[in-house]
Each structure stands twice: as C-alpha cells, then as structure tokens.
C-alpha positions in Angstrom: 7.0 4.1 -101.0 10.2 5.5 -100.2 12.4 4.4 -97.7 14.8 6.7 -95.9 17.3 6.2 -93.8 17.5 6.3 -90.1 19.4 9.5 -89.7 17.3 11.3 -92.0 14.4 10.4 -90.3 15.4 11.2 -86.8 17.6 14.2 -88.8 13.3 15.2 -89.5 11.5 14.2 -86.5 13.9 16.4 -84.6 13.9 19.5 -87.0 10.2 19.8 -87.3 7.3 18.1 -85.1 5.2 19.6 -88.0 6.3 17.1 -90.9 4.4 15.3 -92.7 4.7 12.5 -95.3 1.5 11.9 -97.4 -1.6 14.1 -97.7 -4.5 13.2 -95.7 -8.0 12.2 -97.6 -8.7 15.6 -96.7 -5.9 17.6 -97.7 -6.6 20.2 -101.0 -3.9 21.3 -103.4 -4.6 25.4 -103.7 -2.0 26.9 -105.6 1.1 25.1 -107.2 4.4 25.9 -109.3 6.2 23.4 -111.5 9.8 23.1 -111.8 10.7 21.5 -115.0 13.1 18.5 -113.9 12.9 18.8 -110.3 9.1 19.2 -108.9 6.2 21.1 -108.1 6.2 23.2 -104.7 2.3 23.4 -103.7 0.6 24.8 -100.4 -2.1 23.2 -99.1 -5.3 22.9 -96.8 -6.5 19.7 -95.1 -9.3 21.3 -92.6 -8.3 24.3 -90.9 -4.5 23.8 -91.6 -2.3 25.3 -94.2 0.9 23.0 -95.5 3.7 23.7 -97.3 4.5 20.7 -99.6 7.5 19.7 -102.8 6.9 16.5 -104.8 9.9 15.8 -106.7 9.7 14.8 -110.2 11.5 12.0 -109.5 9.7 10.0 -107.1 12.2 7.1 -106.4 14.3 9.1 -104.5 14.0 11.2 -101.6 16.0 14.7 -102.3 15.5 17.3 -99.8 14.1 20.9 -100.1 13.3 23.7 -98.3 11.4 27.2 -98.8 13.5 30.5 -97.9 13.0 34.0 -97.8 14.9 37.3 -99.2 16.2 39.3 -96.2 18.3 41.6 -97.9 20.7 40.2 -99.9 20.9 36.9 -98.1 18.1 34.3 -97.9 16.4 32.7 -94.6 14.7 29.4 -94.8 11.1 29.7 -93.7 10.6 26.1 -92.9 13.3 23.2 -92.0 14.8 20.9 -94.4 12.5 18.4 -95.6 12.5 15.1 -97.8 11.0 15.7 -101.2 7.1 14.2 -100.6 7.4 15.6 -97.0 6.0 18.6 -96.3 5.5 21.2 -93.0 2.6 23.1 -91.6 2.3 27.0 -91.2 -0.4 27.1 -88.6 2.1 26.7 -85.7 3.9 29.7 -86.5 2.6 33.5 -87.0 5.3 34.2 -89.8 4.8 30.8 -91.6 1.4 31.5 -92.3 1.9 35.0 -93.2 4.2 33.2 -96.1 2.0 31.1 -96.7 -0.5 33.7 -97.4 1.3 35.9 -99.4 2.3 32.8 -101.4 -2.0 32.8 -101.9 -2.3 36.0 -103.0 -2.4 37.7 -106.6 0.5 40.4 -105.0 3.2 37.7 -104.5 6.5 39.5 -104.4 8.1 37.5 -107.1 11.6 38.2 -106.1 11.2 36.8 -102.1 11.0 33.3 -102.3 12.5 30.5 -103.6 12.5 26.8 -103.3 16.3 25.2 -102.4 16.1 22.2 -104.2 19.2 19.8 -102.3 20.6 16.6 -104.3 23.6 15.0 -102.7 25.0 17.8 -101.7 24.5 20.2 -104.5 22.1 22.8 -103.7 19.9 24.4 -106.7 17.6 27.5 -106.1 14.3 27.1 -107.9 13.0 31.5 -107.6 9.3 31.9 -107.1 9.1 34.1 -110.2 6.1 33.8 -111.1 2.5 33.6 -109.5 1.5 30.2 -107.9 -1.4 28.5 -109.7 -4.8 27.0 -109.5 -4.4 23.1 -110.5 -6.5 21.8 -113.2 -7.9 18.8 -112.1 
C-alpha cells in the first residue's frame, strides 16, 4: 500500500471528486498500453462506469500522471493530476467519455493523446502512438 502525503491527498480530493484508488471486484481492464519503464495507462469498466487508470511500473512510489489532448499545437489535460495507481471516471463528463471512447475504438487518432508521466518535477510525455490493446489474461 502506498502512503501519500497529506497535501497530495487533499491536493486529489479537491481536484477530482471522481478519483479513485483500487479497482473494485467488479471493475474490467478493456484496453491497455505499456510503457516500458514507467507503466501501463488502461481504461476501464466496473458496471455502467468507464475509468481512466496508470499503474506505474514502479509500485513503491506514487508518481503522478495525467491524460491530455492535442488542441492544435498545444496539449489540454483531459482529466486532473492523479497519483500513479489512482485513476478518474469519464461518466461525469460528456467530453471524458467521448475520449474515453475514441481511446476504445480501432480509429484512435494516434497523434491526440498522450499520457504525462510526472516524477519529481520532471514531466515525461508517453504519445498514444499506437492502438490500445486487449489484455491477455
């Protein structure tokens, strides 16, 4: 288990009421992308809900991430900053799950997303270049 400190966790409660820190009995992997040496971004259903979700390679500390969008020639994040193992729901938000979905589907724009990867201060773009995957199980 990790244990973060207080301002990050307030620093989360207070970005996103739609958090969350471990996956429900319930909750499904349906697509996935590995990073070599930094994680695998995944999105996710548990019932009728759709989650984004990064689980860093390196487990024993909590590194923060977030997903952003191409508009233009600058990038938007789609979701807050969260704590590697944390992850955020779409179904709150029309253009989340609209993400989400295209993130689903066999026409992924592979030039409009891309995970920010953060480590003390050092941010590290990990592109979506490549078409999320099925796990094998």
């Amino acid at each position: 288990m990790k244990f973060l400190s207080p301002l990050l966790v307030s620093g989360l409660l207070a970005s996103s009421a739609v958090s969350v820190l471990a996956q429900s009995p319930g909750t499904k992997v349906v697509k996935n992308i590995h990073f070599d040496n930094y994680g695998t971004f995944s999105i996710q259903r548990d019932g009728l809900k759709h989650l984004f979700m990064f689980d860093a390679d390196d487990g024993t500390v909590a590194h923060s991430w977030t997903l952003a969008e191409r508009k233009g020639t600058s990038w938007q994040y789609v979701i807050g900053v969260m704590s590697t193992g944390f992850g955020a729901y779409a179904n709150n938000d029309v253009h989340r799950l609209g993400v989400w979905d295209e993130l689903n589907s066999p026409h992924l724009d592979l030039t409009r997303y891309e995970i920010v990867y953060m480590n003390y201060g050092k941010d590290t773009p990990l592109p979506i270049n490549r078409p999320l995957q099925v796990p094998h199980n």
